[in-house]
KEVEXMAR-19356 format. One line per 2 residues: for each residue x negated, y negated, z of N, C-alpha, C, O. Coordinates in nm, 2 decimals, m for minus. Example, Ala and Ser with C-alpha at 12.3 -4.5 7.8 and 13.67 -1.06 7.14 Angstrom:
BEGIN
m1.32/0.57/0.78/m1.23/0.45/0.78/m1.32/0.33/0.78/m1.42/0.33/0.85; m1.28/0.22/0.71/m1.37/0.11/0.71/m1.29/0.00/0.79/m1.34/m0.11/0.80
//
This chain:
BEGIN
3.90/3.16/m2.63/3.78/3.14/m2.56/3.76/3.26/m2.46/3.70/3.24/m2.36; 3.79/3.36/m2.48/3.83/3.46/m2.43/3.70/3.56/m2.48/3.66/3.65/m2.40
3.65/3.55/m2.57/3.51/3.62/m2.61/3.40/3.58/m2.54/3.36/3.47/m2.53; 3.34/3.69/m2.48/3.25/3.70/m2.40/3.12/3.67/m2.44/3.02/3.67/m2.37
3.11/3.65/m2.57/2.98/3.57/m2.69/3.02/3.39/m2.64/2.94/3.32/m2.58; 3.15/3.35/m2.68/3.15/3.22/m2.71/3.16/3.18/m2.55/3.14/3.05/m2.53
3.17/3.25/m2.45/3.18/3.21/m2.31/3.00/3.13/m2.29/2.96/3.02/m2.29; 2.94/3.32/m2.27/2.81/3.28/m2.26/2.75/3.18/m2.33/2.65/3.12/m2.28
2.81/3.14/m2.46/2.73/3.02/m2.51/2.75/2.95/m2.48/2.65/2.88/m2.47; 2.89/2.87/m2.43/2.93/2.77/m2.33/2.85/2.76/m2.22/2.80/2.65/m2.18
2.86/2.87/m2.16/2.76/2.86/m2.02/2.62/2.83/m2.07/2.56/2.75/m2.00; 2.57/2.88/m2.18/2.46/2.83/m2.19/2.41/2.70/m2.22/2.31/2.65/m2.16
2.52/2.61/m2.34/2.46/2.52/m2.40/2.50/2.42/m2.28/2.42/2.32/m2.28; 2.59/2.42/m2.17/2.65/2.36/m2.05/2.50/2.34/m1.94/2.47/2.24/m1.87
2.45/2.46/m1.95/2.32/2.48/m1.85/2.23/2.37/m1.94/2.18/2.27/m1.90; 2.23/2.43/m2.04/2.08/2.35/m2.11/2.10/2.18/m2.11/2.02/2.09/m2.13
2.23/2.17/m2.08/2.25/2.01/m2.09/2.20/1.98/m1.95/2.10/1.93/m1.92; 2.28/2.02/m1.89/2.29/1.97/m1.75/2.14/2.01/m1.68/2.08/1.93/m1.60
2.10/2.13/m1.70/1.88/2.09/m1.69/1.83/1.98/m1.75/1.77/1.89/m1.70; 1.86/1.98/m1.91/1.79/1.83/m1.99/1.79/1.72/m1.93/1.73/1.62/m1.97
1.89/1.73/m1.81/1.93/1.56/m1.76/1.90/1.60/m1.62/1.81/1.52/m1.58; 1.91/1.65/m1.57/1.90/1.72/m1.43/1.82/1.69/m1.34/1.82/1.62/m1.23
1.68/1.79/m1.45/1.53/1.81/m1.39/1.48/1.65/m1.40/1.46/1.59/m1.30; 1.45/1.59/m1.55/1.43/1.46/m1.54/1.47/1.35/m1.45/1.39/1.26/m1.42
1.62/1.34/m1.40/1.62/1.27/m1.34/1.61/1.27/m1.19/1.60/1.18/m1.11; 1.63/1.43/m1.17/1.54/1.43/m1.05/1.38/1.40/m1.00/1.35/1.39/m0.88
1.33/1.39/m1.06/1.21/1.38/m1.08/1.19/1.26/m1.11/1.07/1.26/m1.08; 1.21/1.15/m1.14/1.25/1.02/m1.16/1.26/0.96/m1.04/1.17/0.89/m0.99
1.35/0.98/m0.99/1.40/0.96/m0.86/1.30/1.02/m0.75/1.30/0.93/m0.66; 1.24/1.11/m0.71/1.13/1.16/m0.63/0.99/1.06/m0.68/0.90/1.03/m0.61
1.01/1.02/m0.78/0.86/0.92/m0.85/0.91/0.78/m0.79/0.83/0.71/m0.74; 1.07/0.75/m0.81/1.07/0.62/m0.73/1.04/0.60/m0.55/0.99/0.52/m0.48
1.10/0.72/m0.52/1.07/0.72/m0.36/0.97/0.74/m0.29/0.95/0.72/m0.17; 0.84/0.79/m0.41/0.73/0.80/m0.38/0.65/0.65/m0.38/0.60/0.61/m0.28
0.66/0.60/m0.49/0.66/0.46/m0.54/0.65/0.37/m0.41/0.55/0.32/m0.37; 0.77/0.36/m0.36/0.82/0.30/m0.25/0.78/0.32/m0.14/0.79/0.24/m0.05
0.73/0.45/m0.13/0.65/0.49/0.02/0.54/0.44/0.00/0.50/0.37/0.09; 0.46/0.44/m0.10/0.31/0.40/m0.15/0.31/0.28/m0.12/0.19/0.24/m0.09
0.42/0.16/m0.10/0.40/0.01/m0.12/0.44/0.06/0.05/0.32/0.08/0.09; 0.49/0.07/0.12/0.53/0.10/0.26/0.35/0.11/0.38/0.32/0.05/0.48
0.27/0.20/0.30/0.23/0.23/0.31/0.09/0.13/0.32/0.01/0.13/0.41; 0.09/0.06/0.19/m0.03/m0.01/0.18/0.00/m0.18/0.26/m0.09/m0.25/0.29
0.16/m0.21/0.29/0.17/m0.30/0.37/0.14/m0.24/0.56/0.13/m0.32/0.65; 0.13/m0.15/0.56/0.10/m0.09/0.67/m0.08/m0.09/0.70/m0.14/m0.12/0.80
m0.12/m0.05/0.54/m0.30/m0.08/0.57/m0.34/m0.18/0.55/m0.46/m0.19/0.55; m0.27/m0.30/0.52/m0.29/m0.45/0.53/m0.27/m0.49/0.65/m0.35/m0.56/0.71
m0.15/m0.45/0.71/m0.14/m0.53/0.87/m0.27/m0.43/0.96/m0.33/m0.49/1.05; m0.29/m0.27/0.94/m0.39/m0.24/1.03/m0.51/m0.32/1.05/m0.57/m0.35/1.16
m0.54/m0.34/0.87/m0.68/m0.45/0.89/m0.70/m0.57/0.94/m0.81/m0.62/0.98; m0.53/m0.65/0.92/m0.54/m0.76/1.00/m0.56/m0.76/1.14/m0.63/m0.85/1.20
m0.49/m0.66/1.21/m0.52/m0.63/1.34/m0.65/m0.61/1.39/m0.72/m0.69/1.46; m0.70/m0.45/1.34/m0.84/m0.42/1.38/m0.94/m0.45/1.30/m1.05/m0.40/1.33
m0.94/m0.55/1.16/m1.05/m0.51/1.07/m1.06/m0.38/1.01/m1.17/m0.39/0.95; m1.03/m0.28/0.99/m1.06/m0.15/0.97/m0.93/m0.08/0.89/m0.84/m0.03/0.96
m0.91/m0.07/0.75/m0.85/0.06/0.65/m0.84/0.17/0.77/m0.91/0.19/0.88; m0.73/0.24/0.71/m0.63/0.34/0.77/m0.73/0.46/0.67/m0.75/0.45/0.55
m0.76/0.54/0.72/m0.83/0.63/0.66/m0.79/0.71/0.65/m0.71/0.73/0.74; m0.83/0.84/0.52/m0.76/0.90/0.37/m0.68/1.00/0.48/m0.56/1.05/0.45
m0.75/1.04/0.62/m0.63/1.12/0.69/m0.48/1.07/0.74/m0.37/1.12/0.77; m0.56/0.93/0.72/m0.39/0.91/0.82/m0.35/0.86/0.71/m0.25/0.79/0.74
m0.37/0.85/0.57/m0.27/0.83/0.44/m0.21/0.95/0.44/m0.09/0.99/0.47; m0.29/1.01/0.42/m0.21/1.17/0.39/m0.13/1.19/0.49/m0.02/1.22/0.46
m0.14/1.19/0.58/m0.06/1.25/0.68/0.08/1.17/0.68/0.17/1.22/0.75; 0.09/1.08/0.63/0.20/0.92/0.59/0.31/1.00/0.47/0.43/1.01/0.46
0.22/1.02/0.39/0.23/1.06/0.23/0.24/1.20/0.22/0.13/1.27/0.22; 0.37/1.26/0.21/0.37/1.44/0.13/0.27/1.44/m0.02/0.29/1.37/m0.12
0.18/1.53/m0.01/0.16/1.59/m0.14/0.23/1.61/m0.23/0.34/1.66/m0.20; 0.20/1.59/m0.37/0.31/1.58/m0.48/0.24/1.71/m0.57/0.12/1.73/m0.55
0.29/1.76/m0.65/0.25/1.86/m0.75/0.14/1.85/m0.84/0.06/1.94/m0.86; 0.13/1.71/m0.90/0.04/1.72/m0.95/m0.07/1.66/m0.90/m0.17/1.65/m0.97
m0.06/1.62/m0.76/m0.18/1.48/m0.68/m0.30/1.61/m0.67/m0.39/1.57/m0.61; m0.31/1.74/m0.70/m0.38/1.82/m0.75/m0.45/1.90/m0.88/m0.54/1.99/m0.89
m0.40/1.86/m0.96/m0.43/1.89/m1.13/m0.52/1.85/m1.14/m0.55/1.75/m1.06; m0.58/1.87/m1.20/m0.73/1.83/m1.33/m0.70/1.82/m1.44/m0.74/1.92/m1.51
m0.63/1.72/m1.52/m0.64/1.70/m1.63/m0.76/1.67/m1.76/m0.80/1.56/m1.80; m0.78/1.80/m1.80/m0.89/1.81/m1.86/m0.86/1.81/m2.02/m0.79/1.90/m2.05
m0.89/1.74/m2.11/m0.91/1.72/m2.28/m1.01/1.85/m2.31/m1.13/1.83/m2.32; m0.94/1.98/m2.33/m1.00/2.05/m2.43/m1.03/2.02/m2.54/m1.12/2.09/m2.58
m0.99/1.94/m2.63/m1.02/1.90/m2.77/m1.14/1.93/m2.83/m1.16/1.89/m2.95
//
């Protein structure tokens, strides 16, 4: 294992695993914590309304809530 071909491929096919599983399940996990802030969040604009009558408005969501990557895309059907 001493060849510097069969190394690099080790390192590589080692990398390519360990991204294939990596990135997905980081991202997974950022989607559940988001998830969870989202329900945090909407029990919070349920009790505001119980209190004042009045939704928490889109500033003070956002301001609650980090922006996510795609909460900006346009998913558009070229077809």
């Amino acid at each position: 294992m001493t060849d510097p071909d069969t190394q690099l491929a080790v390192f590589g096919a080692a990398l390519g695993i360990l991204g294939g599983i990596g990135f997905p399940l980081f991202y997974k996990l950022r989607d559940d914590a988001d998830q969870e802030r989202l329900k945090e969040i909407r029990e919070m604009n349920r009790q505001q309304f119980e209190e004042t009558g009045q939704y928490m408005t889109e500033e003070e969501i956002a301001a609650l809530r980090p922006k996510r990557y795609l909460d900006d895309k346009e998913f558009v059907d070229d077809d």
